[in-house]
N, C-alpha and C positions, 0 to 999 in steps of 0.2 A: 538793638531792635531789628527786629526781621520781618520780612515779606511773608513768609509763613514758615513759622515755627512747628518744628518738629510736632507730629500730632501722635500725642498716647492718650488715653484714657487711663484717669485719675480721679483720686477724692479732690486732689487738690487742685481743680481744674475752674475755669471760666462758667460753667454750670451753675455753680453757686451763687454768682452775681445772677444771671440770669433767669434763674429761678424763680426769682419774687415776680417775674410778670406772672408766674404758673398760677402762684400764690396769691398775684390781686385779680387774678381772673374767676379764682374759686371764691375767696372772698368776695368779690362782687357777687357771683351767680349764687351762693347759697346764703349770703346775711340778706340779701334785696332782690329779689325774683323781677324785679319791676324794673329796676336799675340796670340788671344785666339786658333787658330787651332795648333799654335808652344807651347802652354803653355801645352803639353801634348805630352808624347812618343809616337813617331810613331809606328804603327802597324809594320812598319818596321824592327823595332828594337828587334833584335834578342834576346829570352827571353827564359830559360831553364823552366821545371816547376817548381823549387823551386821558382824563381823570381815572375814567375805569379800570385803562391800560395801569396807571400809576396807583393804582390801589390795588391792582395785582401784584406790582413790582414789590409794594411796599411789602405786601403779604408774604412773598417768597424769602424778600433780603432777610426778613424778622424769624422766618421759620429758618432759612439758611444760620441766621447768626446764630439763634438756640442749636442747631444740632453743631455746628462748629464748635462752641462752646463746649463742649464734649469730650472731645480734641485738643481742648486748648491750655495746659498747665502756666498758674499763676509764675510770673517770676519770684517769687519770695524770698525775701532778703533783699531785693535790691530798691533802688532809688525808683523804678518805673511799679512796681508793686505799690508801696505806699503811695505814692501820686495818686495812680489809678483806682486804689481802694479808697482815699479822701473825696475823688470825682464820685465813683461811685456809694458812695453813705450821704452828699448832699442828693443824687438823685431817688436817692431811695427815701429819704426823708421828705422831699417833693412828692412824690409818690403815695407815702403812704397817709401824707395829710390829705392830698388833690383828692385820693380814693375815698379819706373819708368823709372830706364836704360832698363827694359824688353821691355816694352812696344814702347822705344822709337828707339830701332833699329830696322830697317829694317830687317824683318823674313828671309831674304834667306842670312844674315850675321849674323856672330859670337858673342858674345853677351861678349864684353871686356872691356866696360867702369865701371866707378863708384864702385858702392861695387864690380861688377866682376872683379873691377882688385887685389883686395882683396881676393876672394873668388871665387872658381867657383860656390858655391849651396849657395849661401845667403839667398834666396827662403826659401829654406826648413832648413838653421839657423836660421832666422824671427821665423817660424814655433815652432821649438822645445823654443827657448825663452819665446813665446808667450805662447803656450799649459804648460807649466811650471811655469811660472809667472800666470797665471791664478789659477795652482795649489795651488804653495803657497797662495794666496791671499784670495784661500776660507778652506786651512788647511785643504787639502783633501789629503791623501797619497794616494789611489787608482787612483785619477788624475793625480798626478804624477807617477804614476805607467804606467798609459796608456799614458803619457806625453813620457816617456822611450822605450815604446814599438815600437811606433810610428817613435822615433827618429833613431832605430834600420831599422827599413823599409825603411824610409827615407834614409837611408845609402846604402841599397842593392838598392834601386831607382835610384839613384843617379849614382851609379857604371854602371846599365844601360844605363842610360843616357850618360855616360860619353864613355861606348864602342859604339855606335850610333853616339855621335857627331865625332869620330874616323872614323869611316867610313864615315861621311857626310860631315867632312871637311880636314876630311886629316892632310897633316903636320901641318896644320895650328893649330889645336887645338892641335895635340901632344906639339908644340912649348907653347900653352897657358898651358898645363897641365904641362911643364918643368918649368914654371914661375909662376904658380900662383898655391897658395897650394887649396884644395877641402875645406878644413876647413880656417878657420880664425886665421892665423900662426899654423896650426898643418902640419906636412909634408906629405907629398904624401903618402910614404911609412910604415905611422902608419897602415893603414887598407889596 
């Protein structure tokens, strides 16, 4: 495993995993027009500057990691290849559930079914599995580094999010945030 790996452009490249965010973004915007304007914090939503800084950062590391990926050929045949593709198909399968309870409620209600009753941020669990599983896969430790960085933003995003839907829905979601951990069995009160 390397700090960074020789970078060519290839079919058989880190791209591929990476993709399917291209793919639930379109997804999103063209099955649910209404979904794709909720797939994103309201300007509303009250944001210190440290947060806004960290929601720059996040934006950059996620655009950084796409275009690295580009660059980055799978190790194939080895032991770090299939690891990293089994991380990545549980996050894509996260993913492509989370996306479709997203999608499939109704934007002006609370969003409780399927992985969300599991999880409040499945979304951005998908995410960090994905970007991770990708890592390993091409035995990239700088990927996974920027895989970590990401998952760190994702966390303070989230937190956002979650004071927003506080005010947007009231008891109602305090009640979902008493019942359903933000992680996937980790407790409320770890972060």
């Amino acid at each position: 495993m390397s700090l960074i790996p020789a970078f060519k452009i290839g079919i058989w490249n880190a791209w591929i995993f990476m993709s399917v965010f291209i793919v639930q973004m379109l997804a999103i915007a063209f099955i649910n027009k209404s979904s794709w304007e909720r797939s994103h914090v309201s300007k509303e939503a009250r944001r210190n500057m440290l947060e806004r800084y960290i929601g720059i950062i996040a934006n950059f590391i996620w655009l950084l990691t796409l275009i690295y990926s580009i660059f980055l050929p799978f190790r194939l045949g080895t032991i770090w290849f299939y690891v990293g593709f089994l991380v990545f198909i549980i996050g894509f399968i996260l993913m492509t559930i989370a996306t479709y309870d997203f999608i499939t409620t109704p934007p002006d209600q609370l969003i409780t079914k399927g992985l969300y009753r599991f999880s409040r941020h499945p979304l951005y669990l998908s995410t960090f599995f994905i970007c991770v599983g990708s890592g390993i896969a091409t035995a990239s430790w700088l990927f996974i580094f920027f895989s970590l960085i990401l998952v760190f933003c994702l966390h303070q995003e989230a937190l956002v999010e979650e004071r927003y839907c506080l005010d947007k829905y009231g008891s109602a979601y305090q009640e979902y945030i008493n019942s359903v951990p933000r992680w996937f069995g980790v407790k409320n009160r770890l972060w």
